[in-house]
N, C-alpha and C positions, 0 to 999 in steps of 0.2 A: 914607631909606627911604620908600616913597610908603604910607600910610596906609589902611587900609580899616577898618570895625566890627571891634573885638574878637570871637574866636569866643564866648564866653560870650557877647553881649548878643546876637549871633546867634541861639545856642541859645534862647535865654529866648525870643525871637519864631517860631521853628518848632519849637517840643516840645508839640507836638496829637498825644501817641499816638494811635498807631490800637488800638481794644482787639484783641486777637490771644490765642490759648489758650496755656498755659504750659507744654506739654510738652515731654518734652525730647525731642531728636532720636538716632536710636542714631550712636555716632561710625563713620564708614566705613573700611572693611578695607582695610590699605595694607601695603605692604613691610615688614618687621622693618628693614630700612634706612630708613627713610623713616619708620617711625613714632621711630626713633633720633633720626631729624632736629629731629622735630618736637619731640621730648621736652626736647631740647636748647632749646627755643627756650620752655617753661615750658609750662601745663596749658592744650595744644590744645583740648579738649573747651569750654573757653570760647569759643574765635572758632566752633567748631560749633553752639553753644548763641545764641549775638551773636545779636539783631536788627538793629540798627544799629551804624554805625559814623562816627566825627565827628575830622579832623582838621585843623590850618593848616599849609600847606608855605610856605619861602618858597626860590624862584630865588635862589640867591647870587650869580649873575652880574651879577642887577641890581637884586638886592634888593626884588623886586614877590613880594606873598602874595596864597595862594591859601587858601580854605576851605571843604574838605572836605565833605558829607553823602552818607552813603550808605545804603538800604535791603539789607540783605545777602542775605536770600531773593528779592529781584526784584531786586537790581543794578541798582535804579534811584539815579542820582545827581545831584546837583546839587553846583555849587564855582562860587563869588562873586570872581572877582576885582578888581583896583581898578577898571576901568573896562569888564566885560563880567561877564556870568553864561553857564554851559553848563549844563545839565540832560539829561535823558532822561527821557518820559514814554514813556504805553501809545502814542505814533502815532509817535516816533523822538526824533532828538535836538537840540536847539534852543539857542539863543545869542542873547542878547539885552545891548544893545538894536536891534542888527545884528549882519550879517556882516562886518562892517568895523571889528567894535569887537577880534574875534580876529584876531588876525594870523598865526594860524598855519595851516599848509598842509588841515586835517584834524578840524572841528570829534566828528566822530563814534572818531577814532581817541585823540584828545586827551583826551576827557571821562572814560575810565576808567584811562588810561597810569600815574599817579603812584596813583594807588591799587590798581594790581594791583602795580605792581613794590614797594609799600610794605607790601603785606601776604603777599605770598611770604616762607616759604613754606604759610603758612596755604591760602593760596587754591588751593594743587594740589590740595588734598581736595576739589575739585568736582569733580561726577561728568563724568564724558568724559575724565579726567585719568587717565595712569596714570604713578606715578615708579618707578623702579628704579634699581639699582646697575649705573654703567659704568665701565671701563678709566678710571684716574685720568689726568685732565688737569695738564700745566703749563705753571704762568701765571708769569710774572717767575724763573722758577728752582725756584719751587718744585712741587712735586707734591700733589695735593688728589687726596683721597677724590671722586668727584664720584657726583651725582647723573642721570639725566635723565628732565625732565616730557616726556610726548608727548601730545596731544591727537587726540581722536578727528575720522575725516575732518568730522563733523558739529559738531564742537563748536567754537562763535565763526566769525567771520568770516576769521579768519588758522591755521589748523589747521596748515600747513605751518612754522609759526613754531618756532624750535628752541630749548629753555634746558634750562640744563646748569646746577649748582648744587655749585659747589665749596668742600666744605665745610672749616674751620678743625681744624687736628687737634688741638688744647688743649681746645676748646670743643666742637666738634661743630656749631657753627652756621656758617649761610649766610656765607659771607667775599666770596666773587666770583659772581656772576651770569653767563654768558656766554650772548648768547641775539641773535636772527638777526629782522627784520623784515619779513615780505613782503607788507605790507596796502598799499605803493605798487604792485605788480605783480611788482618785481625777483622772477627765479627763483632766483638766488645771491645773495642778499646779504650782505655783510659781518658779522662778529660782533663786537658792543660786549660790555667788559666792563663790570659792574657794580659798584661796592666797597659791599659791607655796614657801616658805621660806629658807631661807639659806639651800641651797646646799651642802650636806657632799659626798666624794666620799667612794664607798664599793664596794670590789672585780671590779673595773675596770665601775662600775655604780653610778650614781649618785640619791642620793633620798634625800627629802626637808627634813627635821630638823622640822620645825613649819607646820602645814596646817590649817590655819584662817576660818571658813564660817561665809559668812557675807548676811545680806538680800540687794537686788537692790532697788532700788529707783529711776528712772529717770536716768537710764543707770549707777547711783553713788552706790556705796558697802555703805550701814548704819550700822544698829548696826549690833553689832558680835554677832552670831548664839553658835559659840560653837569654842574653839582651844585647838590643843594636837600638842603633842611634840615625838618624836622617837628620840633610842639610841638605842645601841648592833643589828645595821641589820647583817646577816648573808646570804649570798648565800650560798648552799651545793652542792657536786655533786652526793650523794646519798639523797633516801627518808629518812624520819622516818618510824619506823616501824607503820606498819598500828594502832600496838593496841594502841598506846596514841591518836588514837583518837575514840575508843569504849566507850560507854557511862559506866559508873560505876555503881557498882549495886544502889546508891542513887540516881542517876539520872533520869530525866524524859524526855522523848519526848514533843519536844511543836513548837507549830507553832513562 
């Protein structure tokens, strides 16, 4: 496994809170289904309440970690990994030490993917979001209570994007994700499922350990698309300070 800072020593070099007032925010009006969901997954009012937010992922395919920071009222982020950093400041979003050092298609679509699919379904409580109850889907055979988020025409870059949230009938929690990506152009695109995995609790909330995509086939999950694993989550009740996530003078803006 290729090696980068522990997130603790991390942390200990970017924890310059920013001082910020301490109130609390009122929690927002959601479906009696949806606030079920939520309930199910431990005392929401905390990820509402969060300032920040701090995790390590690692790619099981090949074993390379990524680490986490996030600002959760600006959704500003930055994640370190072994041989490139992405951020997002106030003028876009930047990669450094080049564009050459990511190898992926999409430095602006990349920087926030594993931290939104890692914190659903917390993060549909942001405003433009609306979930409700629909006609149960089945996946593999079986039949799920589902859910679906839809986002307002105005809200993010991919509004046309589709996720459906099929929920575990023992539990009441997220089990499968099925959700559609049009931030390449596609007008149909294909729908990846999601597996939700071992559940760890953090600060009074629960988040999956494993997250599987796998491609559909005749309502059945086939081959695996891609899986990564989280350790070290962190809720805060203050931010980070703004400049860990200002781009560095090596760095480059890139779409």
């Amino acid at each position: 496994m290729k090696k980068i800072s522990p997130l603790l020593s991390a942390l200990l070099l970017v924890l310059c809170f920013a001082c910020q007032p301490n109130d609390e925010k009122p929690l927002p009006e959601v479906s009696p289904e949806y606030e079920a969901l939520l309930d199910a997954h431990g005392d929401w009012s905390k990820w509402i309440q969060a300032k920040a937010m701090s995790f390590s992922m690692i790619h099981e395919t090949n074993l390379t970690q990524e680490n986490y920071f996030i600002n959760l009222d600006s959704r500003k982020i930055r994640l370190d990994g072994f041989n490139f950093s992405i951020g997002k400041d106030d003028t876009g979003t930047w990669v450094s030490p080049s564009r050459d050092s990511f190898g992926g298609q999409s430095i602006d679509f990349y920087h926030n993917l594993y931290f939104y699919f890692y914190s659903i379904p917390y993060v549909f409580t942001d405003p433009g979001i609306t979930v409700s109850q629909v006609e149960n889907k089945v996946l593999n055979g079986v039949s799920y209570k589902t859910l679906q988020a839809k986002m307002n025409a105005e809200n993010g870059k991919s509004p046309d994007d589709q996720y459906f949230m099929l929920l575990n009938e023992e539990t009441g929690r997220l089990e499968y994700l099925l959700y559609t990506v049009t931030y390449f152009g596609n007008p149909n695109p294909p729908f990846t499922a999601l597996r939700y995995e071992d559940y760890r609790e953090a600060d009074g909330l629960v988040f999956p350990r494993y997250l599987t995509g796998f491609t559909i086939e005749n309502d059945s999950t086939k081959g695996i698309r891609y899986q990564v694993s989280f350790a070290d989550i962190l809720l805060l009740d203050e931010s980070f300070d703004d400049s860990i996530f200002d781009k560095p003078e090596k760095g480059v803006y890139a779409d």
